[in-house]
C-alpha positions as CSV (number, residue, x, y, z in Angstrom):
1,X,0.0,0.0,0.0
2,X,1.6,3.4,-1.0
3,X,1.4,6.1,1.6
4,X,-0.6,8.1,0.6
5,X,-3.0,5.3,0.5
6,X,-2.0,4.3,4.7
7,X,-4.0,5.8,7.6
8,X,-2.2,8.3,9.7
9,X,-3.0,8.2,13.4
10,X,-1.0,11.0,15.0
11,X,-2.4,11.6,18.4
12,X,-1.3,14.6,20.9
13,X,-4.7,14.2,22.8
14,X,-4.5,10.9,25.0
15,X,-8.0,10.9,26.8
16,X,-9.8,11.5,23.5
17,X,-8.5,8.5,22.2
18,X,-8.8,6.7,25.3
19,X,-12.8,7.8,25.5
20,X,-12.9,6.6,21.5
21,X,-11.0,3.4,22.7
22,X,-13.7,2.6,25.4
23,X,-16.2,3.2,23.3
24,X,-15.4,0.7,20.5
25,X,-14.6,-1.6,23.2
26,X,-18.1,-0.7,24.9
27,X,-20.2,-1.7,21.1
28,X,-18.5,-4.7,21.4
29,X,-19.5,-6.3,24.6
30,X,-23.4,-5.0,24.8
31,X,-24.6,-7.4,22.9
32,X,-28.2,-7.8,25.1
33,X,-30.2,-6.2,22.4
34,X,-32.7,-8.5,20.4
35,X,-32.3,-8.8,16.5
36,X,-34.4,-6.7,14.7
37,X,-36.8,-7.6,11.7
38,X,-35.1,-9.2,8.9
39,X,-34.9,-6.6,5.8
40,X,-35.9,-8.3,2.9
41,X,-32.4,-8.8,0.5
42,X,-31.6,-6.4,-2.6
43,X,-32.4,-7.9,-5.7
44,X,-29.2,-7.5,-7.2
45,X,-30.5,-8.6,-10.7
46,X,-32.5,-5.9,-11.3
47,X,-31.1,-3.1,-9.6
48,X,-27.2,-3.3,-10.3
49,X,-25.5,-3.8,-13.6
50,X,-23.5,-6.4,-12.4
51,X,-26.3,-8.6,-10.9
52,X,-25.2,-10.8,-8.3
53,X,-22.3,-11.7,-8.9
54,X,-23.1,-15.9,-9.5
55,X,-24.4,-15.7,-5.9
56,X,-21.7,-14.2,-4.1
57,X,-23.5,-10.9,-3.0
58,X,-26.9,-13.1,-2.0
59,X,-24.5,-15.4,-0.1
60,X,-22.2,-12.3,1.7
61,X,-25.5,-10.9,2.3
62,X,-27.3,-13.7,4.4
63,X,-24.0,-13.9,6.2
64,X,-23.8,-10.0,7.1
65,X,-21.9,-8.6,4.4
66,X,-23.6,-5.9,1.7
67,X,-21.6,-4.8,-0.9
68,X,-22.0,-1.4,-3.2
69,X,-20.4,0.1,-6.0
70,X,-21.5,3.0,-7.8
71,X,-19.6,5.8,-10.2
72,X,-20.6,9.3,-11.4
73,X,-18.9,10.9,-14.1
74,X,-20.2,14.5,-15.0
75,X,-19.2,16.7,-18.1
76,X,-19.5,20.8,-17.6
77,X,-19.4,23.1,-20.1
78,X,-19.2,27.2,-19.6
79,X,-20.9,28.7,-22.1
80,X,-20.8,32.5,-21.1
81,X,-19.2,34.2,-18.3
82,X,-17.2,33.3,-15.4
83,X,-12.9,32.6,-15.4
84,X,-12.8,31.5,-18.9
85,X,-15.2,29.5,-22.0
86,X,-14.0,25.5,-21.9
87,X,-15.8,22.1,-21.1
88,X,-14.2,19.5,-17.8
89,X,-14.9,15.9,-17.0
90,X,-15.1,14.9,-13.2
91,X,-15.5,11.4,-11.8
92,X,-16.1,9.8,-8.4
93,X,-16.2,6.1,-7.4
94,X,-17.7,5.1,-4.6
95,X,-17.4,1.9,-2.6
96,X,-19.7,0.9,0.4
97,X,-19.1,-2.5,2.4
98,X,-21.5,-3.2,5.3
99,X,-21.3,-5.5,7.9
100,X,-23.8,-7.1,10.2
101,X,-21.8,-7.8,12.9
102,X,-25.1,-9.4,14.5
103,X,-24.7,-11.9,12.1
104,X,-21.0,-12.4,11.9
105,X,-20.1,-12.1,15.3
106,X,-22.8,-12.1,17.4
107,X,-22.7,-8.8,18.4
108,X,-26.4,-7.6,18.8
109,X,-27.2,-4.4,16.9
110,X,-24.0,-3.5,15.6
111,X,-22.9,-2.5,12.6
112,X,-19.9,-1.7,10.6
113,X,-19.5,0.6,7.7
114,X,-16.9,1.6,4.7
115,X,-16.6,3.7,2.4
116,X,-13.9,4.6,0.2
117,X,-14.2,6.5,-2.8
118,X,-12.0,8.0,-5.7
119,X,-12.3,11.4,-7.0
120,X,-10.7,12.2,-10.2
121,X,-11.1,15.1,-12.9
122,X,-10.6,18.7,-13.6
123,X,-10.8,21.5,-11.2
124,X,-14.1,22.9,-13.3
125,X,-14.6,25.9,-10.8
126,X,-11.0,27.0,-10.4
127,X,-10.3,27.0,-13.8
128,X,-13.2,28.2,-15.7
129,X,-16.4,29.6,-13.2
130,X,-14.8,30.9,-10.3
131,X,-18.1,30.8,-8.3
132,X,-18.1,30.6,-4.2
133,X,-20.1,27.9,-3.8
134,X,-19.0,25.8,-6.8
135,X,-21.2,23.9,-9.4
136,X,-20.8,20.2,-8.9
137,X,-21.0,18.5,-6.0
138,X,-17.9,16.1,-6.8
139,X,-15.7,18.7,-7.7
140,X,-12.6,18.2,-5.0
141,X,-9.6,20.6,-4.6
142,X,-7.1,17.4,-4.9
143,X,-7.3,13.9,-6.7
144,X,-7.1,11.5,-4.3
145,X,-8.5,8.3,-3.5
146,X,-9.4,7.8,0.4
147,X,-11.8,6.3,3.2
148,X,-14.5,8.4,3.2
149,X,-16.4,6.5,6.0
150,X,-15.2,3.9,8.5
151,X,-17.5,3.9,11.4
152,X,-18.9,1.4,14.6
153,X,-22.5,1.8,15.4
154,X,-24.2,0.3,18.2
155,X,-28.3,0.4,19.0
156,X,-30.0,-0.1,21.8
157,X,-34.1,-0.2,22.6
158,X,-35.4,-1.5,19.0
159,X,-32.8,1.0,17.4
160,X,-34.3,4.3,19.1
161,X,-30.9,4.9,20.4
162,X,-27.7,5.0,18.7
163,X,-24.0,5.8,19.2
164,X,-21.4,6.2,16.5
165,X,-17.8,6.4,16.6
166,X,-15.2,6.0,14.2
167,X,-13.9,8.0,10.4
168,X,-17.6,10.3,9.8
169,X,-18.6,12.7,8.2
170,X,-21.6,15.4,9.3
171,X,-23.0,15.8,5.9
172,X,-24.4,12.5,5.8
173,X,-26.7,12.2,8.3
174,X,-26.5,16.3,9.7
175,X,-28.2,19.6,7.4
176,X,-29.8,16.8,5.1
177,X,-32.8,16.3,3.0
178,X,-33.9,14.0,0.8
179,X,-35.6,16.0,-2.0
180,X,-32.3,18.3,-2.7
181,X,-30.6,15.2,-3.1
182,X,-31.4,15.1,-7.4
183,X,-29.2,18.3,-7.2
184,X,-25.8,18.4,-9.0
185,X,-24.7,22.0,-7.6
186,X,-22.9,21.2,-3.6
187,X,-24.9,23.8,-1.3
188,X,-27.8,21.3,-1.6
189,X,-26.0,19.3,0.6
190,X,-24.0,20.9,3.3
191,X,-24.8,24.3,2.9
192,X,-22.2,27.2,2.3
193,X,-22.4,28.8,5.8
194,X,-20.9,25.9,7.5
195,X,-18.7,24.1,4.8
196,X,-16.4,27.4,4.4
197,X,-15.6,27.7,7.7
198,X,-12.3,25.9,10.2
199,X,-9.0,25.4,8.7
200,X,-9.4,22.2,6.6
201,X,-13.2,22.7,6.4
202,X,-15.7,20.7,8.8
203,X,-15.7,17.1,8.1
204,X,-18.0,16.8,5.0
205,X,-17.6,15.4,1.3
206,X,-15.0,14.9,0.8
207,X,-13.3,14.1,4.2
208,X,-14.7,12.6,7.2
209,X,-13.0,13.1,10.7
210,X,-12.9,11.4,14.3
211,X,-15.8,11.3,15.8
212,X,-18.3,10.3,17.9
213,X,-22.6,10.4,17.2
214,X,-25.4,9.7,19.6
215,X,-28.6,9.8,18.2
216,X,-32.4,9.0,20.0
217,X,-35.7,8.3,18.0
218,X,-39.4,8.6,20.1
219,X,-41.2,5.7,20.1
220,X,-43.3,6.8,17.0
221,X,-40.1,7.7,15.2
222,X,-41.9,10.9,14.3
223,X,-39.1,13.5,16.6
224,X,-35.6,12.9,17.2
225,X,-32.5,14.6,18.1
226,X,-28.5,13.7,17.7
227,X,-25.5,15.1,18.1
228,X,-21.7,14.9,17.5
229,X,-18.3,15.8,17.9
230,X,-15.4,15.4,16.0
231,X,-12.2,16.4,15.5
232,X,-12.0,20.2,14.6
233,X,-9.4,19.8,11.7
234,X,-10.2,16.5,9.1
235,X,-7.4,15.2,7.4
236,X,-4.3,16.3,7.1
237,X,-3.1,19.6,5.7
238,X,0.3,19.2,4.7
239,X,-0.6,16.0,2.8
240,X,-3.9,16.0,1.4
241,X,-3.7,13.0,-0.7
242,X,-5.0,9.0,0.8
243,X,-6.8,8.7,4.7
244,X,-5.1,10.6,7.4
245,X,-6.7,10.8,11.0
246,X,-4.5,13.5,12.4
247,X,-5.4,14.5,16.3
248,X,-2.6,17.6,16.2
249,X,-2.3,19.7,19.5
250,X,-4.5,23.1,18.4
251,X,-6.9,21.2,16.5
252,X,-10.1,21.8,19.1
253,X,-13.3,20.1,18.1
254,X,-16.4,20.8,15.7
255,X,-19.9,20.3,17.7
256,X,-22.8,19.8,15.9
257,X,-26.4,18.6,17.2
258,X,-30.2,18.8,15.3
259,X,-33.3,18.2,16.9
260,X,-36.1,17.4,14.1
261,X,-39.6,16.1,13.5
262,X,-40.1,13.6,10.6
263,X,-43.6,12.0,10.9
264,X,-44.8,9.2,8.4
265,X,-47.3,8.6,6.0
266,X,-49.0,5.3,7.4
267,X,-52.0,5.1,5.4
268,X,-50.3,3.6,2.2
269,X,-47.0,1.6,2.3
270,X,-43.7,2.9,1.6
271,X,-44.0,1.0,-1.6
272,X,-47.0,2.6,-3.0
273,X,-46.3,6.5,-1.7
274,X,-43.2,8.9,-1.7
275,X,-43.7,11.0,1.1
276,X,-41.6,13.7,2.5
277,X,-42.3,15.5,5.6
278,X,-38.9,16.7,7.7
279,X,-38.8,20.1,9.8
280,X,-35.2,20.4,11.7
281,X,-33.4,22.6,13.5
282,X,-29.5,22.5,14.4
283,X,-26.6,24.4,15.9
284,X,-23.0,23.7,15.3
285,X,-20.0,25.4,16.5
286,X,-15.9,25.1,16.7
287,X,-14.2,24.7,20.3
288,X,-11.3,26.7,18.6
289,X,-11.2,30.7,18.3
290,X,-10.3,31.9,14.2
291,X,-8.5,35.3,12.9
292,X,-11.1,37.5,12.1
293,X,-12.3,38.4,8.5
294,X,-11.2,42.0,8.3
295,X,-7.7,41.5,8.8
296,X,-7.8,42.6,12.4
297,X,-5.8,41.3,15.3
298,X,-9.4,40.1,17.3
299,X,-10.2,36.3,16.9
300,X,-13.7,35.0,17.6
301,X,-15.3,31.4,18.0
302,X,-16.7,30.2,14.5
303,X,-20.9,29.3,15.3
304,X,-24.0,29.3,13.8
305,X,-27.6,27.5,13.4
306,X,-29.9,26.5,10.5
307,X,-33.3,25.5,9.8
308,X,-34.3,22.8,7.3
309,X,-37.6,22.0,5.9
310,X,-39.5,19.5,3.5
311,X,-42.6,19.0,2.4
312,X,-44.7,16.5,-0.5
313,X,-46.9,18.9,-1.9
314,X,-49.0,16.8,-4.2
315,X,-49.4,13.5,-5.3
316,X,-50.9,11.7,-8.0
317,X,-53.8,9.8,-7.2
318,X,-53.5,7.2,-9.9
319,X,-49.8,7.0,-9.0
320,X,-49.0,7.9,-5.4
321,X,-45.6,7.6,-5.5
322,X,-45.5,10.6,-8.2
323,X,-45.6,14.0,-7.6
324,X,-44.4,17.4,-6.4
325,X,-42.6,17.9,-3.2
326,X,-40.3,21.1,-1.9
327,X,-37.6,22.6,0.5
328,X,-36.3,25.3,2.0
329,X,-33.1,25.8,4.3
330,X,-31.8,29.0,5.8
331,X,-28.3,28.9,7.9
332,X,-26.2,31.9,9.9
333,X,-22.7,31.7,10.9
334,X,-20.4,34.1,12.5
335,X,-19.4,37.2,10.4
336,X,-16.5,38.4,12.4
337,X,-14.7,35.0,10.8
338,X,-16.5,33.8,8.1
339,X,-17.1,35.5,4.6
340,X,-20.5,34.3,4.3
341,X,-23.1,35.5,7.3
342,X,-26.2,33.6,6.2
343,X,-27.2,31.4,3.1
344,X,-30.6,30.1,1.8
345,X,-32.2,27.6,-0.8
346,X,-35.4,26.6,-2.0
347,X,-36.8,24.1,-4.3
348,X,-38.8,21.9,-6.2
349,X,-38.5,18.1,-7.5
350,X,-41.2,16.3,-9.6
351,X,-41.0,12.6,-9.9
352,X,-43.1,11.4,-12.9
353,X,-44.1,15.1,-14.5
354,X,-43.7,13.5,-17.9
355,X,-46.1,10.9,-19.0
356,X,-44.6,7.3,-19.6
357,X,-41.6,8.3,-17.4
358,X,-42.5,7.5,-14.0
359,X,-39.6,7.2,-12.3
360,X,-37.6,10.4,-13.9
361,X,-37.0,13.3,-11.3
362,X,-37.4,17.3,-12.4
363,X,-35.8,19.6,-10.2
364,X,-35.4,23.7,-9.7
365,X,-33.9,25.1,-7.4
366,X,-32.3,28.6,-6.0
367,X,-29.4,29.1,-3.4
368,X,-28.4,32.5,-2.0
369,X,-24.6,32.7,-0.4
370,X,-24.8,36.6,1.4
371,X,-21.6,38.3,2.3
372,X,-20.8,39.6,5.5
373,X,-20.2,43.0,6.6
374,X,-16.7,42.6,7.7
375,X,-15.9,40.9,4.7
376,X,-17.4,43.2,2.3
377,X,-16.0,46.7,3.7
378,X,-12.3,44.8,3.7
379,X,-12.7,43.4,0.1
380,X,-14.8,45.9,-1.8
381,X,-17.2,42.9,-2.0
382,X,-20.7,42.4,-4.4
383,X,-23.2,41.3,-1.6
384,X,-24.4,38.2,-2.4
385,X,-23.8,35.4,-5.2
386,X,-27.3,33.8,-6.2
387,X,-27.1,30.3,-8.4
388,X,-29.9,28.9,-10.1
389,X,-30.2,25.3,-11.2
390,X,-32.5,23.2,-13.4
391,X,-32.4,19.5,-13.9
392,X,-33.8,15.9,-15.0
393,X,-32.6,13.0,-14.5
394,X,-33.8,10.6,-16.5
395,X,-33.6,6.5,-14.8
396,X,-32.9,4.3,-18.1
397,X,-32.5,1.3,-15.6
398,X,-32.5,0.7,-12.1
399,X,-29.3,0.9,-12.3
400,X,-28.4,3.4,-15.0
401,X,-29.5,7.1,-15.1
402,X,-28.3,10.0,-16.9
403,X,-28.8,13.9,-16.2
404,X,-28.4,17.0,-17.5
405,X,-28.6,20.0,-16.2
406,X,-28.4,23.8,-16.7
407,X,-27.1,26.4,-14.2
408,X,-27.3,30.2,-14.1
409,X,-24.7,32.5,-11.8
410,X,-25.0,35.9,-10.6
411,X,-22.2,37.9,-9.2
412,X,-19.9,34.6,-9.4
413,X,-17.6,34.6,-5.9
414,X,-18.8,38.1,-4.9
415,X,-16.5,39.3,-7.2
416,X,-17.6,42.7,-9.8
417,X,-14.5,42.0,-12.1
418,X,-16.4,37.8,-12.7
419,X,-19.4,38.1,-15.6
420,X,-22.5,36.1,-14.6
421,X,-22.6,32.2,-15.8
422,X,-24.2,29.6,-17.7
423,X,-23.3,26.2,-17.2
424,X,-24.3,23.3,-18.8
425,X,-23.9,19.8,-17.1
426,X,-24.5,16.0,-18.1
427,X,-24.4,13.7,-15.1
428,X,-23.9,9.6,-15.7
429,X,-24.6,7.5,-12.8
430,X,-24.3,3.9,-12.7
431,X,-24.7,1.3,-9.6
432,X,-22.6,-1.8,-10.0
């Protein structure tokens, strides 16, 4: 293994990793809980292009072991405006491996997760749109293939609590929503007010950090609340290449915890009905203190909250699992430190608007990044940077969907010397 490829534990912090230590050791001797329902297995056949593999995933699968691939590759064109005219390819790989430990080794409600991923391709915003908050969410600032995910969970009381600890990042679980999900610009998945701020970012796509997440459900499942903590600097910044888990002495902690309410639609089965109804609420928040934005010798702790909300707002009645649902999410962070005070989105997502096409998703959307004050009376700053988006993805197969999509940017990066943008995009998705 090269290494850039090996995992780097550097640790200056001795009780953190004695706490993380306990706990890995504590998922691994409660094993009280009873087994949950079993999940009915994928059907490999039909919903991977690889099938199953003469047997081998149905087999790992009864045994405790689930296996995904999948790989996007997008093309992106600038048409008008921004750094410079020119057309990019990006790619990322992704592979999951889950593991039952239940089933393995006997270790009641327990699971084990991986994921490591490859990103490849051409810095598209850098070179040719120079907008803040990007235009595709795969875009990375280095090639690298790394763990993405490595994580312990154990559950207790019929999985209405939950503790986490391990390689995570917030994104996937934290600021999340599924109907901004058909998205291909980032901000629809951790929004700009959070994922600009620390030194090496907070731990989101594409690094995860140290961590630990508790979690607890209500009996209903319809509230719940979580939190976590995790190292305040993911990866490693003097080698940004390969899996690095990097506890250096200054590096403080990023807090983060959402209380939400997500109730159900129990009339008609999950199979017959997409239904999406989530209103949350979180606060996140750096142990550490940053230089502030205006250049001034003051430093300030790096905080902020956000509101998140999603809603199906009509469905089909011949088809209930077509029709039109929105979202809306609104987040602050601290202006003394960070460029951007507060951003916002909104949008919409059809599934089935065309006739014949039933499972093909439509999607608009709008995000606003806003600049601070103390950014813009140091940098002679535009206020705000608003991108639009429009996209469909249409599914081919289960397994095979392509999607193109066309974006619009106003006052790209803040910046009155950058011409508004139009981007053109094709997505290619494909589960193996």
């Amino acid at each position: 293994m090269s290494n850039s490829h090996q995992c780097l534990v550097q640790s200056k912090k001795p009780f953190l990793v004695s706490f993380l230590t306990v706990s890995l050791f504590f998922f691994a001797v409660l094993n009280h809980q009873a087994r949950a329902d079993e999940a009915p297995s994928p059907d490999w056949q039909e919903d991977t292009l690889t099938g199953d593999w003469g047997g081998l995933r149905q087999a790992w699968y009864a045994k405790g072991v689930d296996i995904g691939v999948m790989h996007k590759s997008d093309v992106l064109s600038n048409v008008s405006g921004g750094l410079k005219r020119g057309t990019a390819w990006l790619g990322h790989t992704e592979v999951r491996a889950t593991f039952d430990l239940d089933k393995l080794l006997g270790f009641k409600e327990t699971t084990a997760n991986f994921v490591y991923q490859s990103d490849l391709g051409s810095k598209f915003n850098t070179h040719y749109v120079g907008a803040f908050m990007g235009v595709d969410n795969i875009e990375v600032g280095t090639n690298t293939a790394q763990f993405y995910e490595a994580w312990l969970q154990k559950n207790f009381l019929d999985g209405h609590v939950s503790v986490l600890a391990g390689l995570y990042p917030v994104d996937t679980e934290f600021y999340v929503h599924e109907t901004s999900g058909i998205f291909i610009q980032p901000p629809y998945g951790m929004a700009n007010e959070i994922a600009q701020t620390g030194v090496n970012g907070p731990p989101v796509f594409p690094l995860g950090a140290l961590a630990l997440r508790f979690k607890l459900t209500s009996p209903n499942e319809h509230f719940y609340a979580q939190a976590a903590i995790t190292d305040g600097v993911p990866g490693d910044l003097d080698d940004p290449r390969g899996t690095h888990i990097k506890l250096g002495k200054g590096d403080g902690t990023f807090s983060i915890v959402e209380i939400g309410y997500t109730p159900r639609a129990e009339a008609i089965s999950t199979e017959q009905i997409e239904s999406f109804n989530k209103t949350a609420i979180g606060f996140w928040g750096y142990s550490n203190q940053f230089d502030a934005i205006d250049g001034s010798d003051s430093r300030h702790r790096s905080r902020g909250v956000y509101v998140i909300a999603e809603q199906s707002l009509f469905t089909e009645s011949a088809q209930p699992s077509q029709g039109l649902a929105g979202f809306v999410r609104f987040g602050r962070s601290t202006e003394k430190v960070n460029q951007i005070d507060w951003s916002g989105s909104l949008g919409l997502r059809y599934r089935g608007l065309v006739s014949g096409r039933d499972d093909d998703i439509a999607g608009v959307a709008v995000t606003v990044n806003h600049n601070g004050k103390n950014y813009r009376q140091a940098n002679n700053a535009e206020h705000q940077e608003v991108n639009y988006e429009a996209t469909y993805r249409v599914q081919l197969k289960p397994y095979f969907a392509i999607q193109p999509s066309l974006q619009y940017i106003t006052n790209p990066s803040m910046d009155k010397d950058i011409n508004n943008v139009t981007v053109l995009g094709l997505r290619t998705e494909i589960t193996f």
